[in-house]
DRENSE-926269 format. One line per field, with one value per residue (C-alpha): z, x, y; residue number from 0. Coordinates in steps of 0.5 Angstrom, whole numbers, plus 500, padded with zeros to 3 digits. Each point is the difference from the previous one (the first is absolute). Example, Ala and Ser with C-alpha at 12.3 -4.5 7.8 and 13.67 -1.06 7.14 Angstrom:
pz [516_498] $
px [525_502] $
py [491_507] $
pos [0_1] $
***
This chain:
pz [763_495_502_494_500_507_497_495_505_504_494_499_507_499_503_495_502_495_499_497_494_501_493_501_501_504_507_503_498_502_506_501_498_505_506_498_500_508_501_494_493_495_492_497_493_494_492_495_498_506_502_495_499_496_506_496_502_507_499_504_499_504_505_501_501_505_504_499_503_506_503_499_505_503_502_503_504_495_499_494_501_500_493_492_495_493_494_495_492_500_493_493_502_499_493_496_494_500_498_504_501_503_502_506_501_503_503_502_504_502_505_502_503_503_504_501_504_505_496_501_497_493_494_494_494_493_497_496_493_497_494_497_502_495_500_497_505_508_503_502_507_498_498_506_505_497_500_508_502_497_504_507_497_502_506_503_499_503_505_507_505_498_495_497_493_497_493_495_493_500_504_500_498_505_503_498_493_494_499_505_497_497_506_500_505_499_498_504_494_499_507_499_494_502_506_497_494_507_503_493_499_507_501_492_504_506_505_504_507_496_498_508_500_496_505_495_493_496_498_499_504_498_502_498_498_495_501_503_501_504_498_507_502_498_504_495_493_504_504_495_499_509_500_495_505_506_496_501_507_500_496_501_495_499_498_497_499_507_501_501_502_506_507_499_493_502_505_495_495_507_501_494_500_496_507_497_498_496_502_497_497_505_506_496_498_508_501_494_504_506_497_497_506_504_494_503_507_498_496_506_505_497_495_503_501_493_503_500_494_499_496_495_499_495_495_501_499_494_496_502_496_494_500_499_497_500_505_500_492_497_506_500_494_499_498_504_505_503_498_506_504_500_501_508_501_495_504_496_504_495_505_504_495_501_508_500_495_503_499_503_505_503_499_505_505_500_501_507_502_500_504_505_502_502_504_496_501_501_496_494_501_501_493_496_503_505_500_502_505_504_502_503_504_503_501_495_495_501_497_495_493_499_505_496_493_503_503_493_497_506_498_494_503_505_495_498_508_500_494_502_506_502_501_499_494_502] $
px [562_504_499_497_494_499_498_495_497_499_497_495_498_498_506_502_509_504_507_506_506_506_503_507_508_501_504_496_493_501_502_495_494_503_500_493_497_502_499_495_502_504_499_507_500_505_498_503_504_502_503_500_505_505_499_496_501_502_505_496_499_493_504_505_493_497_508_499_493_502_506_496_495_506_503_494_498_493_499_500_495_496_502_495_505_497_502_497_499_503_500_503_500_507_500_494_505_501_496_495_505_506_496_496_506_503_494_500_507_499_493_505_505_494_497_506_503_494_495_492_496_500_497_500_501_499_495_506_501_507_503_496_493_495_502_493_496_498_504_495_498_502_506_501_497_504_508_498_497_508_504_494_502_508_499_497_505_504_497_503_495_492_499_494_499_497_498_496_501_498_507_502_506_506_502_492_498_503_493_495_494_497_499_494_498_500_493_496_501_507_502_496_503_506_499_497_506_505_496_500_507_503_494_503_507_499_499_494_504_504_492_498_506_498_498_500_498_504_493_500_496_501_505_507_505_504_505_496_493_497_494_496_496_493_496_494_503_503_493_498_508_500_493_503_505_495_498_508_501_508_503_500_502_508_500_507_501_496_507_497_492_498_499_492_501_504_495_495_504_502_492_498_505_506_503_507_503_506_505_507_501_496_505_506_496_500_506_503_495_504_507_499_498_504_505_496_501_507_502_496_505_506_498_506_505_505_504_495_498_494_496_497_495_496_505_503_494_499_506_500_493_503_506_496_494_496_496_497_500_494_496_500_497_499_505_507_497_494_505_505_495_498_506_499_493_497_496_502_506_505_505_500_504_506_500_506_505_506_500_494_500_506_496_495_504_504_493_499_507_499_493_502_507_495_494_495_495_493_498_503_497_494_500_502_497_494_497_507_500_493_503_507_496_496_505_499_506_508_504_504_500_499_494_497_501_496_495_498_500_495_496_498_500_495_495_501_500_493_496_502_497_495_493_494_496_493] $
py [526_505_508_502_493_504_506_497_496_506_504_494_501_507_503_505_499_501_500_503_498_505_498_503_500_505_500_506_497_494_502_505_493_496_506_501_493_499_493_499_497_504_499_501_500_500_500_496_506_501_494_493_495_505_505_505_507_499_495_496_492_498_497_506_504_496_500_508_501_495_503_508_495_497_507_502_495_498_493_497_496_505_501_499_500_501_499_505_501_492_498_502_507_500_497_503_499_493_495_496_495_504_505_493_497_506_501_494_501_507_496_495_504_504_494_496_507_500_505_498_504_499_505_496_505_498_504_504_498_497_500_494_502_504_507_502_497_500_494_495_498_492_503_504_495_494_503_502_492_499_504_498_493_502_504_494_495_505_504_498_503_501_505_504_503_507_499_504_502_507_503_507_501_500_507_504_501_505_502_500_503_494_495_496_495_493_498_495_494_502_497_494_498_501_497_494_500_499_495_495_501_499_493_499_499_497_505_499_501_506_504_500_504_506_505_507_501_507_504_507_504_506_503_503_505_503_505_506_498_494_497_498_495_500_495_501_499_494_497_494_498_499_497_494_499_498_494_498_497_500_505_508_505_503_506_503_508_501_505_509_496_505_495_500_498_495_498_499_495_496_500_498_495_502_497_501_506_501_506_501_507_503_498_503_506_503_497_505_505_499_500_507_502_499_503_505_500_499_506_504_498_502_505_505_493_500_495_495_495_500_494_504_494_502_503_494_495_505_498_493_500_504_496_493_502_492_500_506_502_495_503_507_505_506_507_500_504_494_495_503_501_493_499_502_499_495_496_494_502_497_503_495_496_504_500_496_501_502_508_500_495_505_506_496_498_507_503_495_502_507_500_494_505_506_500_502_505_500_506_498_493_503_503_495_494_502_494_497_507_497_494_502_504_495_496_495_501_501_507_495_501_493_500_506_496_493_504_504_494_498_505_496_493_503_501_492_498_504_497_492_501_495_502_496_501_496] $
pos [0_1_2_3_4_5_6_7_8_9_10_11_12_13_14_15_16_17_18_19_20_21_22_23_24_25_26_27_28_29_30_31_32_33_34_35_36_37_38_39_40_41_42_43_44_45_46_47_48_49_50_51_52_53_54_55_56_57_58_59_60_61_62_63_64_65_66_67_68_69_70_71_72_73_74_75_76_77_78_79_80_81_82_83_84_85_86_87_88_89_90_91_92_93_94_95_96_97_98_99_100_101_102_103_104_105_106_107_108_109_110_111_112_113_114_115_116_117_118_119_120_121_122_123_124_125_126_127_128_129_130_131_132_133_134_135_136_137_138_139_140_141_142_143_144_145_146_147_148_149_150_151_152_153_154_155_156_157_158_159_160_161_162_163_164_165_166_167_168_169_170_171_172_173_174_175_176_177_178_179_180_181_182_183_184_185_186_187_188_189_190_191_192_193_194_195_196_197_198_199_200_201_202_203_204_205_206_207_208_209_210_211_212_213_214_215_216_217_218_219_220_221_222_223_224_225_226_227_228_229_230_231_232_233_234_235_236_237_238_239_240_241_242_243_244_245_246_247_248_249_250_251_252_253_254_255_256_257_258_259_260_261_262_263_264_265_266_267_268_269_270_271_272_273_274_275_276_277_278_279_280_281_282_283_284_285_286_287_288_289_290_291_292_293_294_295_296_297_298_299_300_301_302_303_304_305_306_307_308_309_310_311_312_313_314_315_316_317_318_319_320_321_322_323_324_325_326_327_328_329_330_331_332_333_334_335_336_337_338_339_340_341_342_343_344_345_346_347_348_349_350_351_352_353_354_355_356_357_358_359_360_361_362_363_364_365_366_367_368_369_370_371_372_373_374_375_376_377_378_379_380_381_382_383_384_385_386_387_388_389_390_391_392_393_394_395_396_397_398_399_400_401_402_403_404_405_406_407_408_409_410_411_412_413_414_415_416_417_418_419_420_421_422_423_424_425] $
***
């Protein structure tokens, strides 16, 4: 039985277990989610603008994303079987300004590679307008419901293992939204329609077998960010939307922008059956925390020392988001002076786009050659990363630059290990 069809059943039994979704494509946070997960499961996840059949903006194909996380795993000894790789946002994200029939077509390749390359749990996202659709109108759940049996139809001639989908029509953008002060939660009716939509069109194509394995519907719960603002979850507001779901004996609810929830608040969606939690732009963001500051522990340590090169990452970051704005340019408003700042500490984290290109990718490796040269010292440790400080302490983490890294990404990770813990509900 497929890891996550597991997790629903136990969510049926009255074992509130949940777990999470790491939508990223990053070395340092994959590695972190694997050392994290043990021996248990872990959920890796890549997005349609992320990695697709062109290589979206990772230069990646599915299968060189599957390739890439394997030998993360490989290197340190994880087993890949122990692996969920999810493929998000899957759908005509990519091609809004096509017409329907490019738009699928695409679409239809983009699900093909992901199964053929060994991607199991699939969320079908069709709920963006193309260019043919009526711009003055809501995108009907039909509509929706009928483009996602088409690309289900071609992910099951394809798949090569068993594979499990995520549908939904009320999808919070990739990345956390522009605007996050007007979230409403998803009304009771509107998840039965939509439900019901999916199920007419998947039974009008043929896929009984295939409905058995939609384990999540996309709902929004509440909760989002913006870039300096995070709506938390409030179960109240949320209730009579968790109560529907009980009546559903084999799906649970996916929620997408959970990244900035505190641990309880995450506890809390899990125990009302928002049993998967998405996070992307939240792991990124404290690894960007931990990178400035060991920028910080570095400057410390050779402040007095004109002969070493230091990384200046964060100028260097800086520039390389001046000299390409498209990542961050429609995400960020305001004067120049909240732009800037957004630059840095968005939690949007737009930054993250900008990780690997050259100039900063050797500001990174500058930075880790220099602390890995030095022993360094605790008391600087202390000041820029305490929690990191507490753990080497006690014996529980090494003085490496890379393991102080990982380790403040763990800080995050942790608070998603604590809400997916099983505990009875009955």
């Amino acid at each position: 039985m497929h890891y996550l069809k597991q997790i629903v059943k136990q969510q049926k039994s009255g074992i509130a277990c949940g777990c999470y979704s790491a939508c990223t494509a990053n070395e340092y946070v994959i590695e972190a989610v694997l050392e994290a997960a043990g021996g248990d499961y872990a959920v890796i996840e890549a997005t349609a603008n992320q990695v697709n059949q062109f290589g979206g903006y990772t230069g990646m194909l599915p299968a060189d994303f599957r390739d890439f996380v394997f030998g993360i795993a490989d290197k340190i000894g994880f087993p890949r079987e122990k692996i969920i790789l999810g493929g998000d946002h899957l759908g005509p994200l990519n091609w809004q300004n096509d017409s329907e029939s490019a738009a699928m077509e695409k679409s239809d390749e983009l699900i093909k590679q992901y199964v053929a390359a060994g991607f199991t749990k699939i969320h079908l996202d069709t709920s963006m307008k193309l260019a043919d659709d009526d711009k003055e109108s809501r995108l009907s759940d039909e509509i929706i419901a009928r483009r996602a049996a088409r690309l289900c139809k071609v992910a099951e001639a394809h798949k090569i293992g068993e594979v499990v989908y995520v549908i939904g029509s009320e999808v919070p953008i990739p990345g956390g939204a522009q605007d996050a002060e007007h979230i409403s939660v998803t009304s009771p009716s509107d998840f039965e329609a939509t439900l019901q939509a999916f199920k007419e069109a998947f039974f009008a194509e043929g896929l009984q077998d295939a409905w058995e394995s939609v384990v999540a519907v996309v709902v929004q719960p509440g909760v989002e960010f913006g870039d300096d603002s995070v709506d938390e979850y409030d179960r109240d507001a949320a209730k009579s939307l968790c109560v529907a779901l009980k009546k559903h004996d084999n799906i649970v609810f996916e929620g997408h922008s959970t990244d900035y929830q505190t641990r309880y608040k995450l506890k809390e969606l899990v125990e009302d059956g928002i049993a998967i939690l998405k996070v992307g732009p939240g792991l990124t963001f404290a690894m960007r925390e931990g990178l400035f500051a060991l920028e910080q522990v570095e400057k410390a340590i050779y402040a007095t020392r004109s002969e070493v090169k230091l990384s200046n990452l964060a100028d260097v970051l800086e520039a390389a988001m001046l000299a390409e704005p498209t990542n961050w340019a429609k995400h960020y408003r305001g004067d120049e002076h909240k732009i800037a700042f957004a630059r840095k500490f968005s939690y949007s984290d737009r930054a993250r786009y900008y990780l690997p290109n050259p100039t900063v990718d050797a500001a990174i490796c500058t930075l880790m050659d220099n602390l890995t040269k030095v022993e360094i010292p605790l008391t600087v440790v202390s000041q820029y990363l305490p929690n990191q400080y507490k753990k080497i302490r006690e014996q529980s983490l090494a003085v490496t630059p890379q393991a102080l890294l990982k380790d403040r990404i763990r800080d995050l990770i942790d608070d998603y290990l604590f809400a997916c813990a099983g505990n009875h509900t009955n």
